[in-house]
TORNUVO-692341 format. One record per residue: residue in one letter; x, y, z of N, C-alpha, C, O in turn. Coordinates in nm, 2 decimals. Example, Ala and Ser with C-alpha at 12.3 -4.5 7.8 and 13.67 -1.06 7.14 Angstrom:
2
{rest = A&n.x = 1.32&n.y = -0.57&n.z = 0.78&ca.x = 1.23&ca.y = -0.45&ca.z = 0.78&c.x = 1.32&c.y = -0.33&c.z = 0.78&o.x = 1.42&o.y = -0.33&o.z = 0.85}
{rest = S&n.x = 1.28&n.y = -0.22&n.z = 0.71&ca.x = 1.37&ca.y = -0.11&ca.z = 0.71&c.x = 1.29&c.y = 0.00&c.z = 0.79&o.x = 1.34&o.y = 0.11&o.z = 0.80}
END
This chain:
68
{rest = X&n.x = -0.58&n.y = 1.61&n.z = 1.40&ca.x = -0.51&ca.y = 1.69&ca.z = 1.30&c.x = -0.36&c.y = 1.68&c.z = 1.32&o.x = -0.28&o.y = 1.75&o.z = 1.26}
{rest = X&n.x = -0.32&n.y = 1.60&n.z = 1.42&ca.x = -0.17&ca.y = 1.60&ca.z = 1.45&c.x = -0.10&c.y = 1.52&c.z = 1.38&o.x = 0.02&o.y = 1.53&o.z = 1.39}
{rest = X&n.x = -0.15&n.y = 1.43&n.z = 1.28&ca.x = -0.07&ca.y = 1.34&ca.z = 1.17&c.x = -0.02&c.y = 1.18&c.z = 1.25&o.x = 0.06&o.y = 1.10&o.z = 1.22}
{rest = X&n.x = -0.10&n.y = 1.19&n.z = 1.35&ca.x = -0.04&ca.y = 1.07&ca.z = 1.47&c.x = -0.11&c.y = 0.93&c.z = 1.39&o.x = -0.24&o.y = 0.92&o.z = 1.40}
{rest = X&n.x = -0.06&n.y = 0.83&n.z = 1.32&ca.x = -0.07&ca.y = 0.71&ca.z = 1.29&c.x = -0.12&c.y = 0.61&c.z = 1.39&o.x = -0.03&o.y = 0.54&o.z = 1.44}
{rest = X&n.x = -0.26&n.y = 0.59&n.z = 1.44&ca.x = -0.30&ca.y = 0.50&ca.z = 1.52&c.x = -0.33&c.y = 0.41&c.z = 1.50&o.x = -0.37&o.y = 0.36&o.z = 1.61}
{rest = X&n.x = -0.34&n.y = 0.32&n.z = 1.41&ca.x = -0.35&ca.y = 0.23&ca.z = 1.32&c.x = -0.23&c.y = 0.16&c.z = 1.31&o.x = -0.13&o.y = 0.23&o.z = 1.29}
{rest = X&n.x = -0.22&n.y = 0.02&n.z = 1.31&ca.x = -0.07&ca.y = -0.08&ca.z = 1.29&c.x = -0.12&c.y = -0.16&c.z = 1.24&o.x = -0.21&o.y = -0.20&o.z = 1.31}
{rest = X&n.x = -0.10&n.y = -0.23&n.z = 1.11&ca.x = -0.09&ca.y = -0.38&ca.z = 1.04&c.x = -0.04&c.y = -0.46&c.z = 1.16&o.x = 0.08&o.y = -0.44&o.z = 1.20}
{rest = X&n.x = -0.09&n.y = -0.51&n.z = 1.19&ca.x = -0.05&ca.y = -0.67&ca.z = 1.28&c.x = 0.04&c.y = -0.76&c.z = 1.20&o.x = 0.13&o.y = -0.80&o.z = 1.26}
{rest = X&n.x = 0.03&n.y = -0.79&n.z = 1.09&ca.x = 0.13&ca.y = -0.83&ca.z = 0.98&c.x = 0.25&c.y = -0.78&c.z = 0.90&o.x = 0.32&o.y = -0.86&o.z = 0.83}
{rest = X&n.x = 0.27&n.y = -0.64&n.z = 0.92&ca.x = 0.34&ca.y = -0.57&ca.z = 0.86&c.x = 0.42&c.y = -0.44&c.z = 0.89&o.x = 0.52&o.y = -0.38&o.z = 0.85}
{rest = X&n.x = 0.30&n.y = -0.41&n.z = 1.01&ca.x = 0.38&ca.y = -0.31&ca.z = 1.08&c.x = 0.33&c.y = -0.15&c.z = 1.02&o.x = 0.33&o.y = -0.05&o.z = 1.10}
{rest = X&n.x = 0.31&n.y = -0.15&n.z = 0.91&ca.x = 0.27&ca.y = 0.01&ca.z = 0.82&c.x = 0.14&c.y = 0.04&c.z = 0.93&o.x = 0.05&o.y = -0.03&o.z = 0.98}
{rest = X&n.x = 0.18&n.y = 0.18&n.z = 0.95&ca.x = 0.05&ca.y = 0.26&ca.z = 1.02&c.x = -0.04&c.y = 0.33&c.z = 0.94&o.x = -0.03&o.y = 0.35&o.z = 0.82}
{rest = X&n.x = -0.13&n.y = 0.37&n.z = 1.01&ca.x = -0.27&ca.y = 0.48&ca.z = 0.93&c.x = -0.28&c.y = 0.57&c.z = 1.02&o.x = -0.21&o.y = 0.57&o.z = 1.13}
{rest = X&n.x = -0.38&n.y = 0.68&n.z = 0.98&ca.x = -0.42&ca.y = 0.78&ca.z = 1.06&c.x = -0.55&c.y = 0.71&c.z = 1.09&o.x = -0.61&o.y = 0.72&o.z = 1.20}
{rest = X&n.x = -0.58&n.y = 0.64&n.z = 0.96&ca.x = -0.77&ca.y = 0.66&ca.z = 0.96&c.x = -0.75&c.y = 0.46&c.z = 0.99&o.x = -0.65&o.y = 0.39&o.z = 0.96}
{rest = X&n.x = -0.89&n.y = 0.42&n.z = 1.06&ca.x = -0.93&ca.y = 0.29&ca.z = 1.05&c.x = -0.93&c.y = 0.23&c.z = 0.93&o.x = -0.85&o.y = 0.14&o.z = 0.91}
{rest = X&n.x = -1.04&n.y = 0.26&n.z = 0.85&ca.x = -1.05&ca.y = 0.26&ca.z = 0.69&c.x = -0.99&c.y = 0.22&c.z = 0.64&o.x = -1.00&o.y = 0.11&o.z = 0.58}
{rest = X&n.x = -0.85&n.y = 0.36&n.z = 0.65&ca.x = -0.74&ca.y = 0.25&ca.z = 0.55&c.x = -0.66&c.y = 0.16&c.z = 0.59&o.x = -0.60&o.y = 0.09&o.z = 0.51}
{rest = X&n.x = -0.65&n.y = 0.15&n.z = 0.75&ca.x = -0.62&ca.y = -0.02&ca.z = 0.78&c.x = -0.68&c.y = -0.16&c.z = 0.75&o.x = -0.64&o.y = -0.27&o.z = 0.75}
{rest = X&n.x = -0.82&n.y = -0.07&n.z = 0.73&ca.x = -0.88&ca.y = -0.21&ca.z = 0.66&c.x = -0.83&c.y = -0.27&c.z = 0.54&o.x = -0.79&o.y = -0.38&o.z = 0.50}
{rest = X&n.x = -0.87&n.y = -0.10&n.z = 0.46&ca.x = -0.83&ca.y = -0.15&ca.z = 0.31&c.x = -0.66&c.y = -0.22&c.z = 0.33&o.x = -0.64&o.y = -0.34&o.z = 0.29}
{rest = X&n.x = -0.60&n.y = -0.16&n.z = 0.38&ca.x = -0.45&ca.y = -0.18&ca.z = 0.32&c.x = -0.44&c.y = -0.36&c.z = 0.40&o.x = -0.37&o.y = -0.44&o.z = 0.34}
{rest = X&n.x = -0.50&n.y = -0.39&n.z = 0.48&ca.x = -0.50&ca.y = -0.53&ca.z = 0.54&c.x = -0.61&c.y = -0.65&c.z = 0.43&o.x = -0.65&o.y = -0.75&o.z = 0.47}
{rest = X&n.x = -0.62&n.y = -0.62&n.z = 0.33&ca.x = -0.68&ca.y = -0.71&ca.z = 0.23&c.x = -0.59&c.y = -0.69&c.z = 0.14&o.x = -0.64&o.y = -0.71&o.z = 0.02}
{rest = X&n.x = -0.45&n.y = -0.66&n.z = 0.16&ca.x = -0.33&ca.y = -0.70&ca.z = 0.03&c.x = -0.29&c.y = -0.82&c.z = 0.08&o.x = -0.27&o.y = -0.91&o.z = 0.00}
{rest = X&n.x = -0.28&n.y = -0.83&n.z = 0.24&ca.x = -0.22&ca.y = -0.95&ca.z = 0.29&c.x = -0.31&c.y = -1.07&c.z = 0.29&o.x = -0.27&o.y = -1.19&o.z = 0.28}
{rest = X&n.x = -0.46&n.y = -1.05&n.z = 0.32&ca.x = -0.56&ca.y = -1.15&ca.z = 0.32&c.x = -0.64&c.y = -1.20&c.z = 0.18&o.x = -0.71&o.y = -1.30&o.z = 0.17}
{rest = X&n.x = -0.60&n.y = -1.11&n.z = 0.06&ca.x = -0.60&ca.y = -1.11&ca.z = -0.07&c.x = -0.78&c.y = -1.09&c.z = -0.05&o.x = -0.84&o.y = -1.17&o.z = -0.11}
{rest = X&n.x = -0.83&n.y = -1.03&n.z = 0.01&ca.x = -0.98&ca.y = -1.03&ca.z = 0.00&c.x = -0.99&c.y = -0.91&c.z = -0.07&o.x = -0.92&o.y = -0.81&o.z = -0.05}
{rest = X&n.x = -1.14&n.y = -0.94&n.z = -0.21&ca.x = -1.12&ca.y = -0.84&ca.z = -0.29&c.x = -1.26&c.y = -0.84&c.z = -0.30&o.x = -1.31&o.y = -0.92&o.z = -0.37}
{rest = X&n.x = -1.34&n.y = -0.74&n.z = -0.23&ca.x = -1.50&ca.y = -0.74&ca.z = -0.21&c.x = -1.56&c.y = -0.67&c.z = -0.30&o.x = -1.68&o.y = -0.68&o.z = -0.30}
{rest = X&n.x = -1.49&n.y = -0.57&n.z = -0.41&ca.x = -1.58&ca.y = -0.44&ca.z = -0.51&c.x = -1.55&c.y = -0.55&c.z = -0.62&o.x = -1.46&o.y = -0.63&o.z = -0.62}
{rest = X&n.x = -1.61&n.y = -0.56&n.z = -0.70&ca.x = -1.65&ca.y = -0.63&ca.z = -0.78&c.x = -1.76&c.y = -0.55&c.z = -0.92&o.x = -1.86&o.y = -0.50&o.z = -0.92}
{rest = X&n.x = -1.67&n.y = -0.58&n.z = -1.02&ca.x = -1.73&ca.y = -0.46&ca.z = -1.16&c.x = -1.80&c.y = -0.55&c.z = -1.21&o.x = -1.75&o.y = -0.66&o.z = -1.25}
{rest = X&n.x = -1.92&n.y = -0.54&n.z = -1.24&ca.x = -2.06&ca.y = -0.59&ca.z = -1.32&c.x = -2.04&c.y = -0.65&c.z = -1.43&o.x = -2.09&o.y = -0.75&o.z = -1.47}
{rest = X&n.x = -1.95&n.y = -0.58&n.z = -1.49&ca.x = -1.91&ca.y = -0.56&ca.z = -1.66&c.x = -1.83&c.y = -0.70&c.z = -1.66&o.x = -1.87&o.y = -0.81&o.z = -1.70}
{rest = X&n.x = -1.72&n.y = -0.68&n.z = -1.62&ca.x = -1.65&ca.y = -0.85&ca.z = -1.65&c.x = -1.58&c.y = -0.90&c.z = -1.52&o.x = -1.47&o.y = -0.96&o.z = -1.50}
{rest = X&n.x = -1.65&n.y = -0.86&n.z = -1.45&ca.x = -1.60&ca.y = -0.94&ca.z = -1.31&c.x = -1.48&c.y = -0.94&c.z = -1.24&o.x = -1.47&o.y = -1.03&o.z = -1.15}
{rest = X&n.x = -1.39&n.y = -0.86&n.z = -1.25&ca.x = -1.26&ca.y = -0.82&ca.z = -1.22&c.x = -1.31&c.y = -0.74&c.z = -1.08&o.x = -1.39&o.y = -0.64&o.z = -1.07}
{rest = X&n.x = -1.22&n.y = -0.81&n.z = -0.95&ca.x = -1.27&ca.y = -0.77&ca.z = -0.84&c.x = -1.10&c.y = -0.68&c.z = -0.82&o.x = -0.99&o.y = -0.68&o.z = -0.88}
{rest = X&n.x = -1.15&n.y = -0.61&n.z = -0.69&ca.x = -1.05&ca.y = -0.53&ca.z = -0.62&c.x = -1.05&c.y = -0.48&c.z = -0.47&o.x = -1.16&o.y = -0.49&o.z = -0.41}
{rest = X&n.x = -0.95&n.y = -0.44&n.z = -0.40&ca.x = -0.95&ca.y = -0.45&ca.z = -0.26&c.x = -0.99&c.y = -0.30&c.z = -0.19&o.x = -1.03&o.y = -0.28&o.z = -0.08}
{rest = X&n.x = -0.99&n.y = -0.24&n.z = -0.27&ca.x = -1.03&ca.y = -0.10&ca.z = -0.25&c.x = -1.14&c.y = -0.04&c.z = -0.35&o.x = -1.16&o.y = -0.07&o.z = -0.47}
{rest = X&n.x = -1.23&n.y = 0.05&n.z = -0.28&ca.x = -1.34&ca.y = 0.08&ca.z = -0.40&c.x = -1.34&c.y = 0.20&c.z = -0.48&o.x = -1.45&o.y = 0.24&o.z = -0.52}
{rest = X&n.x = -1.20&n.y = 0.29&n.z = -0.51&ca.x = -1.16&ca.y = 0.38&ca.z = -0.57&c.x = -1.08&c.y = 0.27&c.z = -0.63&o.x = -0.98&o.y = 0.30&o.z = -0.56}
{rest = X&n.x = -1.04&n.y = 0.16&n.z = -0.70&ca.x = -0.97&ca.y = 0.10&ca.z = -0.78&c.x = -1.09&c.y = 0.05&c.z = -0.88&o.x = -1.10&o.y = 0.07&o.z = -1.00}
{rest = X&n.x = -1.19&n.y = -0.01&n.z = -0.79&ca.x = -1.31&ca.y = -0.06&ca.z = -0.92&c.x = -1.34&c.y = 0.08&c.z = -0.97&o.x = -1.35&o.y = 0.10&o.z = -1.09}
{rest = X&n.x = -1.36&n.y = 0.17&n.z = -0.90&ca.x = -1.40&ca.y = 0.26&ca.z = -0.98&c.x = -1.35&c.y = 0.33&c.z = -1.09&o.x = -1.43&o.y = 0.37&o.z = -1.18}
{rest = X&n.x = -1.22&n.y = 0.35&n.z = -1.09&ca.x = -1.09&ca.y = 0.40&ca.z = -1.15&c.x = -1.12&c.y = 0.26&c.z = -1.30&o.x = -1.15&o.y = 0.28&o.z = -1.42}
{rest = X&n.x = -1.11&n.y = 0.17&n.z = -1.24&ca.x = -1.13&ca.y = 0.01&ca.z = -1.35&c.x = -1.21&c.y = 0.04&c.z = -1.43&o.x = -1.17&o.y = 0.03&o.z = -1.55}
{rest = X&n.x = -1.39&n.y = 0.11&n.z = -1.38&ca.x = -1.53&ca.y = 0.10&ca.z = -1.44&c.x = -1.51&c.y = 0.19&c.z = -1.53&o.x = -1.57&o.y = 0.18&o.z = -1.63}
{rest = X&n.x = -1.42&n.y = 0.29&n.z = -1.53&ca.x = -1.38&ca.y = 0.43&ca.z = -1.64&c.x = -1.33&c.y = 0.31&c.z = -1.78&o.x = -1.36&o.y = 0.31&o.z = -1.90}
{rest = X&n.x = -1.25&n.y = 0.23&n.z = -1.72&ca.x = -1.21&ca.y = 0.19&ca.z = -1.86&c.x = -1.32&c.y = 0.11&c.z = -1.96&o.x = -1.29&o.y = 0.07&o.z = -2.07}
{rest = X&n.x = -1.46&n.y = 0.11&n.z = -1.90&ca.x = -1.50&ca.y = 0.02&ca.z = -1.97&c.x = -1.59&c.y = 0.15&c.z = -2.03&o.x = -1.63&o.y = 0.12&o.z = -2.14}
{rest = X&n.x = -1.63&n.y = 0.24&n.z = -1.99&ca.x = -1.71&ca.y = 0.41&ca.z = -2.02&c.x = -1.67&c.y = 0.45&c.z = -2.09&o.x = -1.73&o.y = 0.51&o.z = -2.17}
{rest = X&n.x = -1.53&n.y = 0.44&n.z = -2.08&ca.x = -1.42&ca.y = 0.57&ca.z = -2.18&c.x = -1.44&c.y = 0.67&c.z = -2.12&o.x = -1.41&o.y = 0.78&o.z = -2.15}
{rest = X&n.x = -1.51&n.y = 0.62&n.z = -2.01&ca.x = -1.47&ca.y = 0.82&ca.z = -1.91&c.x = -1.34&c.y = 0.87&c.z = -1.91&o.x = -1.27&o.y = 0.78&o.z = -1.86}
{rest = X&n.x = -1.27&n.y = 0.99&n.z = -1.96&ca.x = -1.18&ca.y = 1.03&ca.z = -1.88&c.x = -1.18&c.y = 1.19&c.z = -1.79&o.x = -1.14&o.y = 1.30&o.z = -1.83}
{rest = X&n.x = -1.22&n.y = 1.16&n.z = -1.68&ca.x = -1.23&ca.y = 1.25&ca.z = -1.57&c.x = -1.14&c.y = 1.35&c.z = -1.61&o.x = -1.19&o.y = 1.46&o.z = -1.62}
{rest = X&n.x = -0.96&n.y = 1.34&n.z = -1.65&ca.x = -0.90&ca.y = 1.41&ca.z = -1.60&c.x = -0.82&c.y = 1.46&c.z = -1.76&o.x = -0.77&o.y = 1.38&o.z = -1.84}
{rest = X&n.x = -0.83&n.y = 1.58&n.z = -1.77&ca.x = -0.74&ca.y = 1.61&ca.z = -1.87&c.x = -0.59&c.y = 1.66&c.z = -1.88&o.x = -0.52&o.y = 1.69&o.z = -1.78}
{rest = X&n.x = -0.57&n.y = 1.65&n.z = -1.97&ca.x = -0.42&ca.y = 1.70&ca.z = -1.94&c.x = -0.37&c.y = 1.86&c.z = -2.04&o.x = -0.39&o.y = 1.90&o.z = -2.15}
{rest = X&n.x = -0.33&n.y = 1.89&n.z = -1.96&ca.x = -0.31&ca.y = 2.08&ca.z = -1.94&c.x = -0.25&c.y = 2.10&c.z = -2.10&o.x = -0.29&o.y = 2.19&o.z = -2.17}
{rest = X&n.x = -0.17&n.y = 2.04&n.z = -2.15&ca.x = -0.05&ca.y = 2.02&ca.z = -2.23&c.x = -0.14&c.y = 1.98&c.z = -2.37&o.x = -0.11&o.y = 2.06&o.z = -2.46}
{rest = X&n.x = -0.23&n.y = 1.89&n.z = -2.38&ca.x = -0.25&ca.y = 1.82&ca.z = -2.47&c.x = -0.37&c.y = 2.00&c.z = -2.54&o.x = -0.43&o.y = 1.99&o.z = -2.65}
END
């Protein structure tokens, strides 16, 4: 819980807290893009972006807006 960044990109230098997101954030530089959407094949490096992607093809929208 101390916010201490243990994690280093070997390439770049940016830290993490978590392993995880060293992974994820180290497939910007290796362009590896493993989630992969059924629908039309548009891959991505992280698996909250295919997901976030799969809404567009649902017309889900999760999130409303307060205003509207």
């Amino acid at each position: 819980h101390s916010g201490e960044k243990h994690y280093q990109c070997s390439q770049c230098g940016k830290s993490f807290r978590a392993k995880f997101d060293l992974i994820t954030h180290q497939r910007t530089h290796s362009g590896e893009r493993p989630y992969l959407c059924a629908q039309c094949g548009k891959s991505f490096g992280a698996k909250s972006d295919l997901i976030t992607h799969q809404q567009s093809h649902s017309g889900e929208k999760p999130f409303q807006c307060s205003q509207c």
